[in-house]
PDB file of the backbone (N, CA, C, O) and the ligand in Angstrom, with CONECT records:
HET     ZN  A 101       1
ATOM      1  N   UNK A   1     -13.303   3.769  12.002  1.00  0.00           N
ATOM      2  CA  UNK A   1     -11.866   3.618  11.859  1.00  0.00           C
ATOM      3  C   UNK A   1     -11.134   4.612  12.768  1.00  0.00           C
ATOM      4  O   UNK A   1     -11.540   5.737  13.056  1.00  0.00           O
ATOM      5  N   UNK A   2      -9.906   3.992  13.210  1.00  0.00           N
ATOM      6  CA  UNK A   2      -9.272   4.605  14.610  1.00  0.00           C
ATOM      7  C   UNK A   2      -8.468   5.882  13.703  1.00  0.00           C
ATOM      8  O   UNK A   2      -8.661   7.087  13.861  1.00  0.00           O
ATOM      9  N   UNK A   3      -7.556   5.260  12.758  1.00  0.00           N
ATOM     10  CA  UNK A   3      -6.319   5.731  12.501  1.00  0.00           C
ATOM     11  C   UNK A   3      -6.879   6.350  10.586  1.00  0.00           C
ATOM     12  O   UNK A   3      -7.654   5.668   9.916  1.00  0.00           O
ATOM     13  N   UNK A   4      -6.461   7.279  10.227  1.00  0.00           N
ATOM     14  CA  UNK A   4      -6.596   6.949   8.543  1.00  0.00           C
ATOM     15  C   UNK A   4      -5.466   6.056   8.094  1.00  0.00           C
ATOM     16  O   UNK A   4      -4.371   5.821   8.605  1.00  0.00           O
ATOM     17  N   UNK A   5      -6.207   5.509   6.685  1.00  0.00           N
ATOM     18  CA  UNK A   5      -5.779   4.362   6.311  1.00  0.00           C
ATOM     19  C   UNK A   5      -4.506   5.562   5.680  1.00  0.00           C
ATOM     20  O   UNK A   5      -4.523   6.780   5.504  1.00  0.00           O
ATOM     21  N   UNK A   6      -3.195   4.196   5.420  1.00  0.00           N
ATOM     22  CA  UNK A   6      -1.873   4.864   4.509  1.00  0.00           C
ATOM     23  C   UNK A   6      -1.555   4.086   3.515  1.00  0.00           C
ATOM     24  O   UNK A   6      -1.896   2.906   3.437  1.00  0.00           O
ATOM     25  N   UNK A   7      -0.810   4.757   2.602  1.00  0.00           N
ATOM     26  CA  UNK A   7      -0.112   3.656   1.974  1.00  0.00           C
ATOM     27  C   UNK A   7       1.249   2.487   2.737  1.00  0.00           C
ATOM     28  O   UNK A   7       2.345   2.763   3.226  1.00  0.00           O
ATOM     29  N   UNK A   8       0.591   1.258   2.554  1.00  0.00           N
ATOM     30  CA  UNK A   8       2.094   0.635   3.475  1.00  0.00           C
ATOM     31  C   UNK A   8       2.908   0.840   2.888  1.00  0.00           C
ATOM     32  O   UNK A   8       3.876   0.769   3.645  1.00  0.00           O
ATOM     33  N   UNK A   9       3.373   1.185   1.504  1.00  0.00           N
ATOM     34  CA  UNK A   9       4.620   1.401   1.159  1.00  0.00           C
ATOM     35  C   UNK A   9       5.458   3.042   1.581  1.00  0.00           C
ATOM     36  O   UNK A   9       6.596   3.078   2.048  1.00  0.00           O
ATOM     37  N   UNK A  10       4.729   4.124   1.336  1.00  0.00           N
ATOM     38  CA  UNK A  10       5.452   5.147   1.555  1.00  0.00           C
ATOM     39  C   UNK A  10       4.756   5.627   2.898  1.00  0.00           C
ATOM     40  O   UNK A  10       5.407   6.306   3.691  1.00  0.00           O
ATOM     41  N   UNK A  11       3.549   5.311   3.138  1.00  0.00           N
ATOM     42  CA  UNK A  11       2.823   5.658   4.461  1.00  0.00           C
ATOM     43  C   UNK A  11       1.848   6.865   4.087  1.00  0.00           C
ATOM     44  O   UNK A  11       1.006   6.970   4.978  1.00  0.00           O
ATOM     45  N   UNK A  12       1.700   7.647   3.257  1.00  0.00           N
ATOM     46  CA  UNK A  12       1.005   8.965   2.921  1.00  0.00           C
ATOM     47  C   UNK A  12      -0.379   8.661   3.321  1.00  0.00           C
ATOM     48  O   UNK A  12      -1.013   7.812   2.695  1.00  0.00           O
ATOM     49  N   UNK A  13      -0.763   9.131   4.063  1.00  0.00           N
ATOM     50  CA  UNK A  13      -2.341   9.072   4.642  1.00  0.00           C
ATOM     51  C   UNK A  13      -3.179   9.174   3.692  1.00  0.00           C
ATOM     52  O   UNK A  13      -2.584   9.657   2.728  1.00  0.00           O
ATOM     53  N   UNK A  14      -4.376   8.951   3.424  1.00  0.00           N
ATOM     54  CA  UNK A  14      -5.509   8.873   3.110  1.00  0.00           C
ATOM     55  C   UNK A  14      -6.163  10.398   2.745  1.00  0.00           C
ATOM     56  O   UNK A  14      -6.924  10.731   1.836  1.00  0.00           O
ATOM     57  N   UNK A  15      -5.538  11.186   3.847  1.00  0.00           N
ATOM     58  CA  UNK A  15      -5.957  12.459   3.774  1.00  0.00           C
ATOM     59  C   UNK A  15      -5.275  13.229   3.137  1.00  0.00           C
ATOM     60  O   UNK A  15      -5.585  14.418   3.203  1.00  0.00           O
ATOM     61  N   UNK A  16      -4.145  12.839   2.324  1.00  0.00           N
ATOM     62  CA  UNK A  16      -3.438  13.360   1.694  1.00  0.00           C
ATOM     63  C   UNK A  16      -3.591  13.278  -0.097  1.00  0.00           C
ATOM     64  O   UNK A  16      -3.631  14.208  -0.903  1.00  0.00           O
ATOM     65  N   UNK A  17      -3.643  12.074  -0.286  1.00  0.00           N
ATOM     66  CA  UNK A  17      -3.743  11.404  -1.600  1.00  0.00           C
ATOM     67  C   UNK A  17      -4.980  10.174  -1.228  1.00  0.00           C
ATOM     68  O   UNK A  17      -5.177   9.558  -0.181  1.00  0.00           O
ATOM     69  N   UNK A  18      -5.851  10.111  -2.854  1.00  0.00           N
ATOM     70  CA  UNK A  18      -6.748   8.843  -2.920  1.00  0.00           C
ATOM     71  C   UNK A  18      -5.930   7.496  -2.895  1.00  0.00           C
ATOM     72  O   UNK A  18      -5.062   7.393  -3.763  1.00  0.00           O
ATOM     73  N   UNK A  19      -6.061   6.660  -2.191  1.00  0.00           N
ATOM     74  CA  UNK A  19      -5.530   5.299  -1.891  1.00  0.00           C
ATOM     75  C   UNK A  19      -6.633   4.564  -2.609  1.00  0.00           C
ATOM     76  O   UNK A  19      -7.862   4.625  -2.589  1.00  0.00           O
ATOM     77  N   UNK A  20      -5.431   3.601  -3.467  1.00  0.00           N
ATOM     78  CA  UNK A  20      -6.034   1.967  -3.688  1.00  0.00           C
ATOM     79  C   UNK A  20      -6.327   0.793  -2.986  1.00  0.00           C
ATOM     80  O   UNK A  20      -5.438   0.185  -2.389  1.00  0.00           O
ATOM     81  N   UNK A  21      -7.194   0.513  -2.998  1.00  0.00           N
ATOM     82  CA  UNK A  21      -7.251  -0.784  -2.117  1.00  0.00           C
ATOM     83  C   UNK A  21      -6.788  -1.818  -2.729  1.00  0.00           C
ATOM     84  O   UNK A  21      -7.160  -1.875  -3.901  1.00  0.00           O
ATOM     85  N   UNK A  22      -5.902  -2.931  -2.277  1.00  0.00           N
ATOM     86  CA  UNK A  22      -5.357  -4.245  -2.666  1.00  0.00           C
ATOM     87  C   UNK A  22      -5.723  -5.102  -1.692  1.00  0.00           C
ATOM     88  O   UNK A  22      -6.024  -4.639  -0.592  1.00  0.00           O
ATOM     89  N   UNK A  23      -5.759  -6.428  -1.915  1.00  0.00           N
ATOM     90  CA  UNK A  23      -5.851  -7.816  -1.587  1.00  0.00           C
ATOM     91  C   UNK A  23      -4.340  -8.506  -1.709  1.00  0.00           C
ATOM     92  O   UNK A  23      -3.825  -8.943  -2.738  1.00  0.00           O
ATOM     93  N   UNK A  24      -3.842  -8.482  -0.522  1.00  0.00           N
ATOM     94  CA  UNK A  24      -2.847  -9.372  -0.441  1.00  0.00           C
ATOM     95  C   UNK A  24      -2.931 -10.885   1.250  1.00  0.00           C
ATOM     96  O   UNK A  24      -3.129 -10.668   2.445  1.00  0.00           O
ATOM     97  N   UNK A  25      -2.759 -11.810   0.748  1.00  0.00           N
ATOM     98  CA  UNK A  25      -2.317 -12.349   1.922  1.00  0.00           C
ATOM     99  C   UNK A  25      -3.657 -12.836   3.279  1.00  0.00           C
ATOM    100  O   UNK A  25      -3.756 -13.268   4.428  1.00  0.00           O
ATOM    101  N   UNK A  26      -4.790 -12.188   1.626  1.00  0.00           N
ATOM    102  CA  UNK A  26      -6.305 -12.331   2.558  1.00  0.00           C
ATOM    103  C   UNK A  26      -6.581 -10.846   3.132  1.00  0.00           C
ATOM    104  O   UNK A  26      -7.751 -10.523   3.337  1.00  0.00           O
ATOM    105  N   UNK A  27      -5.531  -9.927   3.399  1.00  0.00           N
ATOM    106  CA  UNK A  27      -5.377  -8.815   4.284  1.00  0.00           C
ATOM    107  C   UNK A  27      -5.783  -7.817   3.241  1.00  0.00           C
ATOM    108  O   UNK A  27      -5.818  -8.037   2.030  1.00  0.00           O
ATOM    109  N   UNK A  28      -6.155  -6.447   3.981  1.00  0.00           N
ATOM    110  CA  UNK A  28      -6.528  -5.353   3.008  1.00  0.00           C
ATOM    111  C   UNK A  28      -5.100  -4.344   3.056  1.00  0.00           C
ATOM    112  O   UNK A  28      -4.614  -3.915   4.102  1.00  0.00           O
ATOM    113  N   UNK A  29      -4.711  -4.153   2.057  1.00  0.00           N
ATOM    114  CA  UNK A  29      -3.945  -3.285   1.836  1.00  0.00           C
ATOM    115  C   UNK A  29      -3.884  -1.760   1.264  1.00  0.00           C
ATOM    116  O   UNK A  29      -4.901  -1.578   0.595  1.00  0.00           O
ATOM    117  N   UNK A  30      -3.182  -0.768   1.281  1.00  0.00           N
ATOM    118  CA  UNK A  30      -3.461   0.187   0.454  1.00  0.00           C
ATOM    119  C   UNK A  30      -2.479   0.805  -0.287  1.00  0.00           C
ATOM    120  O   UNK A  30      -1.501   0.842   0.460  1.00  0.00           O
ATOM    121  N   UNK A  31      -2.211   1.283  -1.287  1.00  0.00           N
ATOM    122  CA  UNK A  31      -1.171   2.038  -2.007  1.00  0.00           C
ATOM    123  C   UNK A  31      -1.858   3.681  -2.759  1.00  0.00           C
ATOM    124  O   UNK A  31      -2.956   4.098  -3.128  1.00  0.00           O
ATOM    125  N   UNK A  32      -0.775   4.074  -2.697  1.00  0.00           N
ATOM    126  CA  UNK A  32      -1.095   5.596  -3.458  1.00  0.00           C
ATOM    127  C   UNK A  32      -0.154   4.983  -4.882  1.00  0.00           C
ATOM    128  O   UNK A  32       0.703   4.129  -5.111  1.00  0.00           O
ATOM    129  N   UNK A  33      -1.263   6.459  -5.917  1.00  0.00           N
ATOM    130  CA  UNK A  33      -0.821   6.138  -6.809  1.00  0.00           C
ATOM    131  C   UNK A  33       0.739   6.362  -7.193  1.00  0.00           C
ATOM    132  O   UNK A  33       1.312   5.789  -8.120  1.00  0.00           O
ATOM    133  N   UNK A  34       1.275   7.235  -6.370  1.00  0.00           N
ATOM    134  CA  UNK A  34       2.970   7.261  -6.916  1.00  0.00           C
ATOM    135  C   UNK A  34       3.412   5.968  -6.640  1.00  0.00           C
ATOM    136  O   UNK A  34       4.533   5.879  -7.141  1.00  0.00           O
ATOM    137  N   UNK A  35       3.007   4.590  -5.929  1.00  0.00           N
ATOM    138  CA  UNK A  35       3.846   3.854  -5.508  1.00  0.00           C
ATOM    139  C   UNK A  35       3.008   2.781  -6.581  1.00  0.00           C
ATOM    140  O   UNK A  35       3.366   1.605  -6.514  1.00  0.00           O
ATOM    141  N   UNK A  36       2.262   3.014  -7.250  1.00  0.00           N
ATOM    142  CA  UNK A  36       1.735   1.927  -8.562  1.00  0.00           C
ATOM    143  C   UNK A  36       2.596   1.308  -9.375  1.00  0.00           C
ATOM    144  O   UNK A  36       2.580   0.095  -9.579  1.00  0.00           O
ATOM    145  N   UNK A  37       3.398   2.117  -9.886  1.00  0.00           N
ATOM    146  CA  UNK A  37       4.639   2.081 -10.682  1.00  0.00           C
ATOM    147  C   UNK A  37       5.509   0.946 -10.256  1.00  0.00           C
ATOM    148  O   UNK A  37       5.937   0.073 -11.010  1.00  0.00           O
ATOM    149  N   UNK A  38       5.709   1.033  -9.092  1.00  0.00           N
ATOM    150  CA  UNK A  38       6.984   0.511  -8.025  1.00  0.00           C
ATOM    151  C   UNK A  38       5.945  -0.963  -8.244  1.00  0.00           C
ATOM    152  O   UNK A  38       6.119  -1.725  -9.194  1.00  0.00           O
ATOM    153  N   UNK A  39       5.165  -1.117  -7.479  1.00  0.00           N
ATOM    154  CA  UNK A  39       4.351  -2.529  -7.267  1.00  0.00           C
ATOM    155  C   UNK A  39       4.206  -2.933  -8.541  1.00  0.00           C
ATOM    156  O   UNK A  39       4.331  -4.157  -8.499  1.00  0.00           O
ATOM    157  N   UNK A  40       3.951  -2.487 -10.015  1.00  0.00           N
ATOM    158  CA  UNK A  40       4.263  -3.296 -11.303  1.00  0.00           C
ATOM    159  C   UNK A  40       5.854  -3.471 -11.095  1.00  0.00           C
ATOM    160  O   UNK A  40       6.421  -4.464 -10.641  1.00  0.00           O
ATOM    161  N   UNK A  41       6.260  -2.629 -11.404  1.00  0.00           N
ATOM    162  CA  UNK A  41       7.958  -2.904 -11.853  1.00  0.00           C
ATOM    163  C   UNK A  41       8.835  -3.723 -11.174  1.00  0.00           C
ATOM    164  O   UNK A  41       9.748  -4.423 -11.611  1.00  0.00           O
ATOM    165  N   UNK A  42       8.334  -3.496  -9.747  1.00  0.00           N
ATOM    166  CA  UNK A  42       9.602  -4.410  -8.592  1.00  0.00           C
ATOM    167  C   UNK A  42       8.378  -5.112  -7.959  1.00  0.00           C
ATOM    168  O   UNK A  42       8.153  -4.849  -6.778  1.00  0.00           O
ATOM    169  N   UNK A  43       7.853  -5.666  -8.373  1.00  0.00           N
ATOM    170  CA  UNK A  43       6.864  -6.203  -7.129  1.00  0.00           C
ATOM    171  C   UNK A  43       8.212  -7.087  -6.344  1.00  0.00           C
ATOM    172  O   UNK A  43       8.154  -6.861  -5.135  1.00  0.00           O
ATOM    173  N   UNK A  44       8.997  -7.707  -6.577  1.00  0.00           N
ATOM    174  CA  UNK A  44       9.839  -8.541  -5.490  1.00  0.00           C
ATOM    175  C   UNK A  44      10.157  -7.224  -4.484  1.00  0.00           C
ATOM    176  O   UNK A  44       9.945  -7.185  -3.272  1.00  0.00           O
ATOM    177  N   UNK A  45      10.722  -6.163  -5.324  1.00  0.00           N
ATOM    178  CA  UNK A  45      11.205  -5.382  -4.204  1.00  0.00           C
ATOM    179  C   UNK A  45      10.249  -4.952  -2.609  1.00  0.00           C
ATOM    180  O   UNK A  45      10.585  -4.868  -1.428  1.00  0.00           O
ATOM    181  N   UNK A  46       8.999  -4.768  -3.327  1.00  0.00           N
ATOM    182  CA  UNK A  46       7.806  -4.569  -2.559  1.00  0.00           C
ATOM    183  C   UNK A  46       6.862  -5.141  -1.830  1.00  0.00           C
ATOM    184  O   UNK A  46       5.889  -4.829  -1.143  1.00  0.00           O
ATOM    185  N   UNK A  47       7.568  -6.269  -2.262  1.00  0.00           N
ATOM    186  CA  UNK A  47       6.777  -7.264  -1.595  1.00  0.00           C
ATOM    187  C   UNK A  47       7.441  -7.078  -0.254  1.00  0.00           C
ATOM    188  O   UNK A  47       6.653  -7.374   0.644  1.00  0.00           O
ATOM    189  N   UNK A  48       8.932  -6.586   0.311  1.00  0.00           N
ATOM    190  CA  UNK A  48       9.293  -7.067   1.012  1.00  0.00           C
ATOM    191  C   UNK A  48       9.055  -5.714   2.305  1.00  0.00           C
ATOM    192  O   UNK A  48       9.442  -5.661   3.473  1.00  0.00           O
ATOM    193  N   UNK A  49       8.409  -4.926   1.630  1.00  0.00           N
ATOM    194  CA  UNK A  49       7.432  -3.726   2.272  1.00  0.00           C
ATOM    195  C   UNK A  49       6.408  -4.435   2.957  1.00  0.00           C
ATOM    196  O   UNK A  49       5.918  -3.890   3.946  1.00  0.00           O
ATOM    197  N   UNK A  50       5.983  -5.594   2.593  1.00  0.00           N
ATOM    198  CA  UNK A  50       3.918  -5.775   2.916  1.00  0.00           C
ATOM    199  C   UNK A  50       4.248  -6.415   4.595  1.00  0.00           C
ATOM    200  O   UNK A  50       5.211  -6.845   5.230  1.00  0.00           O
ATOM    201  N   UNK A  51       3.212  -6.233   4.742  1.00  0.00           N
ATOM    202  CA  UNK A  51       2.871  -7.166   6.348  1.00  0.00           C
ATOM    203  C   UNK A  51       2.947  -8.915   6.451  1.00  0.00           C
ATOM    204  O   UNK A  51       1.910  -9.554   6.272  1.00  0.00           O
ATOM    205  N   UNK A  52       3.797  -9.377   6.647  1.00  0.00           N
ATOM    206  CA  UNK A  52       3.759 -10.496   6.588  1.00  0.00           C
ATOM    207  C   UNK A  52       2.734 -11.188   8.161  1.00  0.00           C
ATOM    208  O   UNK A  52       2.697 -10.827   9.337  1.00  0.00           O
ATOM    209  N   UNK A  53       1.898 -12.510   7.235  1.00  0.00           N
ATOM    210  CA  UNK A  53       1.336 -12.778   8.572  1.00  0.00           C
ATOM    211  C   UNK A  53       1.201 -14.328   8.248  1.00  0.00           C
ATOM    212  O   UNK A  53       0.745 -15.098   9.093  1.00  0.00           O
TER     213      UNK A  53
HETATM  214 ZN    ZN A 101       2.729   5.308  -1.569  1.00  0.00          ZN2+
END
């Protein structure tokens, strides 16, 4: 791997905080846990964070 992985929502590297891995869209995604909260509660809001492809 080129880059460390981040969270797509707030961006916090990998090397900072343990990241989750998600499945969206077929694609691999990642979130930290402060942004768990946010993806239950608003997933509309967050959705509009993800990579569209
Ligand atoms: Zn985050």
């Amino acid at each position: 791997m080129d880059s460390p992985k981040q969270c797509f929502n707030c961006k916090t590297e990998e090397t900072q905080i343990p990241l989750i891995v998600l499945s969206y869209n077929s694609q691999e995604l990642h979130i930290c846990p402060r942004c768990m909260p946010a993806i239950i509660h608003q997933t509309e809001t967050i959705t509009g964070n993800l990579p569209q492809k």
